[in-house]
N, C-alpha and C positions, 0 to 999 in steps of 0.2 A: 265770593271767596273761592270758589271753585273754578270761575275764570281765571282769577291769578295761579290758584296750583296748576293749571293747566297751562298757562303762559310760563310760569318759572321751570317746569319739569319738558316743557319744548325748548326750551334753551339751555339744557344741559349739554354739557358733553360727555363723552361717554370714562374719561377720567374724572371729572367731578361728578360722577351720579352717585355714587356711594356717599351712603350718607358717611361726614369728617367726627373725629373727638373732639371734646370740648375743649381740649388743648389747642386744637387748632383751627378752632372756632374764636378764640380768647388772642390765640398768637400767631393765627395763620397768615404771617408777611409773606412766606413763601409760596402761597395757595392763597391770595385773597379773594381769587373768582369762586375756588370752593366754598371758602369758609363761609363767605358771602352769601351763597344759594343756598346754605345749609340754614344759615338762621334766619334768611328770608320764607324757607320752605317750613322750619320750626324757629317761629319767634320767641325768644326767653327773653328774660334781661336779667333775672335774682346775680345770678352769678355776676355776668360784667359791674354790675352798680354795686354789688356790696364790693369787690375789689376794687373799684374806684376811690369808696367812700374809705378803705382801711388804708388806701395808698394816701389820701388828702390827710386823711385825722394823725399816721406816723411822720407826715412832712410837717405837719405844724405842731406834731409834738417836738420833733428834732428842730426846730428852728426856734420855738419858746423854751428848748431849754428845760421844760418838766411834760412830764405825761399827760396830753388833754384831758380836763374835767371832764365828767359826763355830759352837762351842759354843751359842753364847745364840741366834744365829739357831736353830740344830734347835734349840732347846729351846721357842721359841716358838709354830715352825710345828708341831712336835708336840704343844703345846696349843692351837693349832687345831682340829687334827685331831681331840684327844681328845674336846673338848667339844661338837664334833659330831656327831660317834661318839656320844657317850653322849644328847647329847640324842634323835638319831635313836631310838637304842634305845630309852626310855623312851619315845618317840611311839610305837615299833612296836608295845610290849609295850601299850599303852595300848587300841591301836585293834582288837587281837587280843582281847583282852576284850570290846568294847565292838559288835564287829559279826563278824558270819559270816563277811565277806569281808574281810580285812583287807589292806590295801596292802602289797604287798614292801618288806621292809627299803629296797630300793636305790631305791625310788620317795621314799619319807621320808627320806632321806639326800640325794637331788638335792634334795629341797623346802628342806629345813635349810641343805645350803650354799650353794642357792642366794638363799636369806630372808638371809643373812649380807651380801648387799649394804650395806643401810644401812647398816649397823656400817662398811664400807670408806668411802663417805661421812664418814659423822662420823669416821672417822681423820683422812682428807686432809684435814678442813675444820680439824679440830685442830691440825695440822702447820702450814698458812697459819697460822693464828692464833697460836701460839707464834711462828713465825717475825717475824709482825707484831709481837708483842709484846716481841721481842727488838730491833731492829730499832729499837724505839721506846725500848730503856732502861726497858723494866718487866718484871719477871720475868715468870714462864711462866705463874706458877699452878697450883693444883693439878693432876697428873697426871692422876685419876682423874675427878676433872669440871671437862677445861679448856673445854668449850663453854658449860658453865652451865646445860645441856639437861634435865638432873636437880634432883631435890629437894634433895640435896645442896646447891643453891646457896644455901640458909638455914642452912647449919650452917658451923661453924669448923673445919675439919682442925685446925685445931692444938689446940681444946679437948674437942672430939667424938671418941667412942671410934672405933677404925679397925671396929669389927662394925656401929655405925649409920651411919657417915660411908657407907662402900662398900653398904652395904644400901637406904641414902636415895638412894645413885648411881645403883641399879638399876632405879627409878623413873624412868624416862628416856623421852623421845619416841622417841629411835631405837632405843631396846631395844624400844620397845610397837612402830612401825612394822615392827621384825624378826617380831616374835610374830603380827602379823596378818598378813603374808607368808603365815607356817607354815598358820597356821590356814584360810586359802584352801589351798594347798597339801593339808594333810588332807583338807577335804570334798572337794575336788576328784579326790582319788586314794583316795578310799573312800566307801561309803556311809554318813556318818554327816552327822548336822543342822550348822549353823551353830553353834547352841546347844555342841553335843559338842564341837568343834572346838578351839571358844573355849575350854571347860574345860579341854581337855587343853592350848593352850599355855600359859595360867594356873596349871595346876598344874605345870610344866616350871618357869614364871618363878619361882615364889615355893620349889619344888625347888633352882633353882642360885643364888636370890638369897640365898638361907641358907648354903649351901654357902660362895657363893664370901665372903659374908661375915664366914663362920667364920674359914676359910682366913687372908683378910686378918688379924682379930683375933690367932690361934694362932701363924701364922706369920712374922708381920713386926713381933716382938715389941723 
């Protein structure tokens, strides 16, 4: 551990040494080198994951139309949590291969929930938009890609299979905007290239975009 703060505080500069707020820890698009080094140098995650989880439980309360049960709420913020969890761990296991020194689980786990920002963006921006949309006397629109930010927005949900529709969804700006997050995140909290980085969130994306596409097709049959 000491090797890493010593590796991350050598790669400062002397605008990002000060340690950033949590605001710009949470929303630092304009500084993501800082915000970056700041939560690799103090890993949290309380904050980003429970704003994640109120972002998911108020998009699926506005899209059912009543206030999630208790039930449905934990069941949400527990897939939060999980897919975090898990992403982290395959970052961890990744980086443990790939270099001598590899980052603490808890360093890539603040990097992950904290890279989940966008994703709370494109929620609340979803929510305006359904709400405009309602609002106006026109339905919602697809669930799954109501900003139109994905590839998805050239296929039919209703004639497209649900394993290409949610797979073409996953092609998305603010899914790639999350992953290059990470990817700063990694080099930044180990010694590996830019190059390696990028691979390892690349193979994470195309890991859960199969997954969660499967999912969709098997399960919501």
């Amino acid at each position: 551990m000491e090797q890493n703060s010593w590796r991350i505080d050598a790669n400062l500069t002397t605008a990002d040494s000060a340690e950033v707020s949590e605001f710009t820890r949470l929303f630092g698009f304009y500084r993501p080198n800082a915000a970056m080094r700041d939560i690799v140098r103090n890993p949290t995650w309380i904050v980003p994951l429970a704003l994640s989880s109120l972002a998911a439980m108020a998009y699926i309360a506005v899209v059912s139309r009543q206030p999630a049960p208790v039930l449905a709420a934990a069941g949400v913020a527990a897939n939060v949590c999980i897919r975090t969890l898990l992403s982290a761990g395959l970052l961890t296991l990744f980086l443990a291969a790939v270099t001598r020194e590899p980052a603490p689980f808890r360093q890539v786990f603040a990097v992950v929930s904290y890279a989940r920002m966008p994703g709370v963006v494109f929620t609340v921006l979803s929510i305006i938009l359904i709400l405009m949309r309602r609002a106006s006397g026109l339905p919602d629109g697809h669930p799954v890609n109501p900003m139109l930010t994905s590839l998805a927005v050239f296929l039919d949900p209703a004639s497209t299979s649900r394993f290409v529709y949610t797979l073409a969804s996953s092609v998305d700006c603010f899914v790639f905007w999350q992953f290059s997050l990470i990817a700063l995140g990694l080099k930044l909290a180990s010694r590996i290239s830019s190059t390696a980085a990028n691979f390892a969130v690349v193979s994470l994306w195309v890991v859960m975009s199969f997954a969660q596409a499967a999912w969709a097709q098997f399960a919501f049959r």
